[in-house]
C-alpha positions in Angstrom: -8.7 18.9 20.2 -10.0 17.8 16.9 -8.1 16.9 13.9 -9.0 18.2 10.3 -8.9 19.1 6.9 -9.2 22.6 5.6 -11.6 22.3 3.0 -12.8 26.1 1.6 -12.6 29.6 2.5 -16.0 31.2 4.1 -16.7 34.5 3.4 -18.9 36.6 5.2 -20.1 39.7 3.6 -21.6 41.0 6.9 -20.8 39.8 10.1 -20.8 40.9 13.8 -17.9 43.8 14.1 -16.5 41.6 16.9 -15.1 39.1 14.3 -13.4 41.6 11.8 -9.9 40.5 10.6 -10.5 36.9 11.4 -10.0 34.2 8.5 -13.1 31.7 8.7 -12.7 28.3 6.9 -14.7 25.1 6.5 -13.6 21.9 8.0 -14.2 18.6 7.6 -13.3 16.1 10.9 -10.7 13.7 10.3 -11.2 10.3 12.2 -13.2 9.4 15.6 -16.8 9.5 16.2 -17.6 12.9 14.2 -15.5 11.8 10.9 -16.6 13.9 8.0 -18.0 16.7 10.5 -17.8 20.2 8.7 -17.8 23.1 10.9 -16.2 26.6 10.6 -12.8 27.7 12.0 -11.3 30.9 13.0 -7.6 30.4 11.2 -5.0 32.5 13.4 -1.9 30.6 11.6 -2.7 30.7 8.3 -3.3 27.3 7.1 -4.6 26.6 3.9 -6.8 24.6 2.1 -5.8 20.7 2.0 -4.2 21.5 5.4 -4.8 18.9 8.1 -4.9 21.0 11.5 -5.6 20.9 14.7 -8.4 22.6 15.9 -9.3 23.3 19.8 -13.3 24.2 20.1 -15.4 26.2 23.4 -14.0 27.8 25.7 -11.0 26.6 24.6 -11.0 28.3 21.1 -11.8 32.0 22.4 -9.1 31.9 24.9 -6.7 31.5 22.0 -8.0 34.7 20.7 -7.9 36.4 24.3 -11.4 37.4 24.5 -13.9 35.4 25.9 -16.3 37.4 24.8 -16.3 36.9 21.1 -18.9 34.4 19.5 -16.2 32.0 18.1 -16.6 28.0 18.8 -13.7 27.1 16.8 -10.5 28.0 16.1 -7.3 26.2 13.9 -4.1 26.1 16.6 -1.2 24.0 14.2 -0.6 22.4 11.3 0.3 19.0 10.8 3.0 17.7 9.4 2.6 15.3 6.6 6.3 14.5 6.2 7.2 13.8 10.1 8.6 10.6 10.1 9.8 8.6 13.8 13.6 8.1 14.4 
């Protein structure tokens, strides 16, 4: 899993018929070795922009729309919490 930052919405005027009714967003990688990556995400939890998220990628990601089959490589799977504190 990757942590991020919702960044933008991506909107794609024309687009394979397998990915209709899917949200896309940019993404920019928060921390590790890919810090400041942007990629597109499939958003099934509706997260917005300034979100940070979690976002699972592969196989992974496709499973968590139940069809291997579609050409999605990234997909947002929770939001995190910026006001969790330890007890």
């Amino acid at each position: 899993m990757i942590t991020a930052k919702l960044i933008d919405n991506i909107w794609a005027t024309r687009k394979s018929d397998l990915l209709s009714g899917f949200k896309f967003m940019l993404a920019e990688v928060i921390g590790g070795t890919e810090d400041g990556k942007r990629l597109v995400v499939v958003d099934i939890i509706s997260a917005g922009i300034g979100d940070r998220v979690l976002v699972t990628t592969g196989s992974s990601a496709r499973r968590m729309l139940e069809d291997d089959n579609l050409p999605v490589d990234a997909v947002v799977v929770g939001i995190i919490d910026d006001d969790c504190t330890a007890v």
